[in-house]
N, C-alpha and C positions, 0 to 999 in steps of 0.2 A: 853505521849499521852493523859491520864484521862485531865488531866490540858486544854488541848486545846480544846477537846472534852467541856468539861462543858462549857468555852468558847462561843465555837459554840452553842450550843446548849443553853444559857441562851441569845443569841442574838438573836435567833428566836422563842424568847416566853417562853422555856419552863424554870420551876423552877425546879431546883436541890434540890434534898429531902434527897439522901444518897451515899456515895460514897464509893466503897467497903466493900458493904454489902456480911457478911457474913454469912453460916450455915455450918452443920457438912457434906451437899451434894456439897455443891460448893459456890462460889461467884458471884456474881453481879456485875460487875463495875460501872453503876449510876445507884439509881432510881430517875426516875423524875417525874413531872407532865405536861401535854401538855392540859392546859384548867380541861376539868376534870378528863382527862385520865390520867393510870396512865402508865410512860416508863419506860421499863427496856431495859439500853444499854451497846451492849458490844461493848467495844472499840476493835478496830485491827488498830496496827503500825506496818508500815513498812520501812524499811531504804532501800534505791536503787530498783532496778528492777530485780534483780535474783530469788527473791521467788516469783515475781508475786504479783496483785490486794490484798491489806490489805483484803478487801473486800470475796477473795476468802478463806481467812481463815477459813471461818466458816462453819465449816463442817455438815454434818446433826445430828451427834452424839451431836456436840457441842449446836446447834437450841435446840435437843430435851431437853437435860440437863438445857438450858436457860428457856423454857417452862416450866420445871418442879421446876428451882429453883423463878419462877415468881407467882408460885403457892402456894407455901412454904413462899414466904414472902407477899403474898395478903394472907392467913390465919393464920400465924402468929400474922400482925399486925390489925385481925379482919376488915378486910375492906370490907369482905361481897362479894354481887353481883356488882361491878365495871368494867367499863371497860376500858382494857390493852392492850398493844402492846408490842412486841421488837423489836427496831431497832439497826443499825448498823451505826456504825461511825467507818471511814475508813482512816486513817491516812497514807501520802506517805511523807518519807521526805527522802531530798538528804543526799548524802553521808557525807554532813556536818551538818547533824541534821535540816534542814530549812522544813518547810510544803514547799512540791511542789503541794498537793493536799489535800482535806479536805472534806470526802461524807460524809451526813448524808442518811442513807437510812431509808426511816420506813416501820413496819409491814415488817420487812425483814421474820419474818417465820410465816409460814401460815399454816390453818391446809389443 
């Protein structure tokens, strides 16, 4: 899903900076930059329609842990006062692996 995701996302502008970044609190699936913003995206895939919207994945524990590991890598890598987002990229593919769908969502958490 990271694969198609980066994809999408280097088609509509944005540059691909890091691809599961890690620390000792969690992981990132991309950072990116959108202009001069900086993105951090989690991916969600999903195969058929039994579990429901990729999208719904993403639970409020998961948002908060994303917010915090976005914070952890904008001072780590000294980037100061910048401004960030996280979005969501939502992956649906049929039972044979094919994208039947592809959301980018941004600023999916908010405070």
């Amino acid at each position: 899903g990271e694969d198609l995701a980066c994809a999408s996302l280097t088609r509509r502008g944005y540059e691909i900076v890091e691809r599961n970044w890690r620390c000792p609190r969690g992981e990132i699936d991309i950072v990116a930059r959108d202009g001069e913003c900086w993105v951090f995206v989690e991916v969600k895939t999903r195969r058929g329609h039994s579990a429901g919207l990729p999208e719904e994945g993403l639970t409020r524990r998961k948002a908060e842990r994303l917010t915090e590991l976005a914070q952890v890598y904008l001072h780590e890598h000294a980037l100061g006062p910048v401004d960030w987002r996280i979005d969501l990229v939502g992956i649906q593919l049929d039972r044979q692996g094919r994208v039947e769908r592809l959301n980018v969502v941004p600023c999916v958490v908010t405070d």
